[in-house]
C-alpha positions in Angstrom: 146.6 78.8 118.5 144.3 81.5 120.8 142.6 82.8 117.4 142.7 79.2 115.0 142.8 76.3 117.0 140.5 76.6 120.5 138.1 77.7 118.3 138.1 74.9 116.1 138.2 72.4 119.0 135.6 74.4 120.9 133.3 73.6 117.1 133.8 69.8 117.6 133.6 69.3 121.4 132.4 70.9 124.6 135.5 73.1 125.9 135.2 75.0 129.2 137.2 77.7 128.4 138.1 78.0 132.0 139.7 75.3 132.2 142.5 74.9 129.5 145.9 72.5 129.9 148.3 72.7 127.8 151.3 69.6 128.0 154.9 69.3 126.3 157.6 67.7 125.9 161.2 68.5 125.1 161.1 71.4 122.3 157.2 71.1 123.3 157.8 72.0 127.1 159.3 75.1 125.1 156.0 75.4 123.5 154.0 75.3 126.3 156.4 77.7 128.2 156.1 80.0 125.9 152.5 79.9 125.5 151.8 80.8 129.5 154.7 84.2 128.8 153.1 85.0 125.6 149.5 84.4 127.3 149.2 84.5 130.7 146.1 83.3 131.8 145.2 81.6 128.5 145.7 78.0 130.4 144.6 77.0 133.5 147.4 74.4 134.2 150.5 73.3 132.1 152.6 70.5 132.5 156.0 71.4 131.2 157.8 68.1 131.1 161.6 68.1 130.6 161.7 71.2 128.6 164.9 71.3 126.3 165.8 74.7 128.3 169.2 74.7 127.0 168.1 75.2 123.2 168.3 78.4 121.7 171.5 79.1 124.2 168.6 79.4 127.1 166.8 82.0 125.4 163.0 80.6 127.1 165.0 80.4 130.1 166.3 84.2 129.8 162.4 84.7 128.5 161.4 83.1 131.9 163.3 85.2 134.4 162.6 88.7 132.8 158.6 87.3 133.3 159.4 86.3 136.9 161.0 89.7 137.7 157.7 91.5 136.6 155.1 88.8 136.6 151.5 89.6 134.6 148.6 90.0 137.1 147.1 87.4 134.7 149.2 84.7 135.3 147.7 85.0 139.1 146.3 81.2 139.7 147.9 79.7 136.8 149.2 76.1 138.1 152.3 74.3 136.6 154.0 71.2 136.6 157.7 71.2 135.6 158.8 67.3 134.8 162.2 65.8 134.1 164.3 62.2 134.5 166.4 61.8 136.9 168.7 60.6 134.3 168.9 63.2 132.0 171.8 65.3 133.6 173.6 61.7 133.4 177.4 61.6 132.4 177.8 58.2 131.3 177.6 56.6 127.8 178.6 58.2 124.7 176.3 61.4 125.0 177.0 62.0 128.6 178.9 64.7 127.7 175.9 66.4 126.0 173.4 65.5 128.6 175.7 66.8 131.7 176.1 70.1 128.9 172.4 70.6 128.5 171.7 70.8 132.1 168.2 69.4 132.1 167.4 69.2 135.9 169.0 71.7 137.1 167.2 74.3 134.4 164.3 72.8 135.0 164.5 73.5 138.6 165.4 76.8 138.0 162.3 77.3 135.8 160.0 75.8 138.7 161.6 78.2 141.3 161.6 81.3 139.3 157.6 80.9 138.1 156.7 79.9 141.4 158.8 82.8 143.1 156.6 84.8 140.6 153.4 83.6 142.1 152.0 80.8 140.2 151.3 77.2 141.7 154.0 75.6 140.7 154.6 71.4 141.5 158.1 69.9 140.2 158.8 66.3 140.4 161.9 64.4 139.2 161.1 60.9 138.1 164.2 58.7 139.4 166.1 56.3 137.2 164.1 58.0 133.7 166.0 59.2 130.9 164.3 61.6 128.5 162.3 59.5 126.8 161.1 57.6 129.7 160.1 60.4 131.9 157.8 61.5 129.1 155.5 58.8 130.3 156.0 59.6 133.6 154.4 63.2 132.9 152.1 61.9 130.8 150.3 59.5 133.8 150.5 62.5 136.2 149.2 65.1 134.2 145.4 64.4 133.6 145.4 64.3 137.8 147.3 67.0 138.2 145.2 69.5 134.8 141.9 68.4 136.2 142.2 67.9 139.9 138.9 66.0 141.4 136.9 66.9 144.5 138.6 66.4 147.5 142.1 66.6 145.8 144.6 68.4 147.9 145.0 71.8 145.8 
């Protein structure tokens, strides 16, 4: 991505360098988590909504805690939003099972505490009555505000 791709988009359009977001979704919020351990300091601001924490038996979420315990000086400043539905922990319906299983607020309030106990700006916001689809769009509305905060906007 560092070495292909922001160079590529830097070719077609102005790109402050500075100010890199990165946003996912599900196995993308996995993405974009592991881009800020693999690269601290590469983004500015990430919105991590309703990362699917539980693939991988937890491994970004293992990932995440041995970063936390010895956080990069890099990552100093970098701000974070961590999404997820207030639905998709829900036991009813024929996949309740799965969704109580996967854990999906509760890791992802573990992965806002544990980056934010490392030092990074770190927002989390559970969107009431969304499943996982829904509270996609959810994240999606908040995060231009949130990746490219205005004049005047509370830090």
């Amino acid at each position: 991505m560092e070495a292909a791709l922001l160079p590529a988009l830097a070719r077609r359009h102005p790109v402050d360098m500075g100010q890199l977001s990165l946003f996912g979704h599900s196995l993308g919020g996995l993405f974009a988590l592991r881009a800020l351990l693999a690269r601290p300091g590469l983004f500015r601001s990430l919105v991590i909504a309703s990362p699917s924490l539980w693939w991988g038996e937890g491994a970004m979420l293992d990932a995440a805690r041995r970063f936390a315990a010895r956080p990069p000086a890099a990552a100093a400043g970098t701000r974070l939003l961590v999404t997820v539905g207030g639905q998709e922990e829900s036991d009813e319906g024929p996949r309740g099972a799965i969704r109580a299983a996967r854990r999906m607020i509760g890791n992802a309030r573990e992965l806002a505490a544990l980056l934010r106990g490392a030092g990074l700006a770190v927002e989390f916001a559970e969107f009431p009555g969304e499943d996982h689809g829904s509270a996609r769009l959810h994240a999606l509305i908040r995060a231009p505000r949130f990746a490219l905060p205005r004049a005047g906007d509370p830090a």
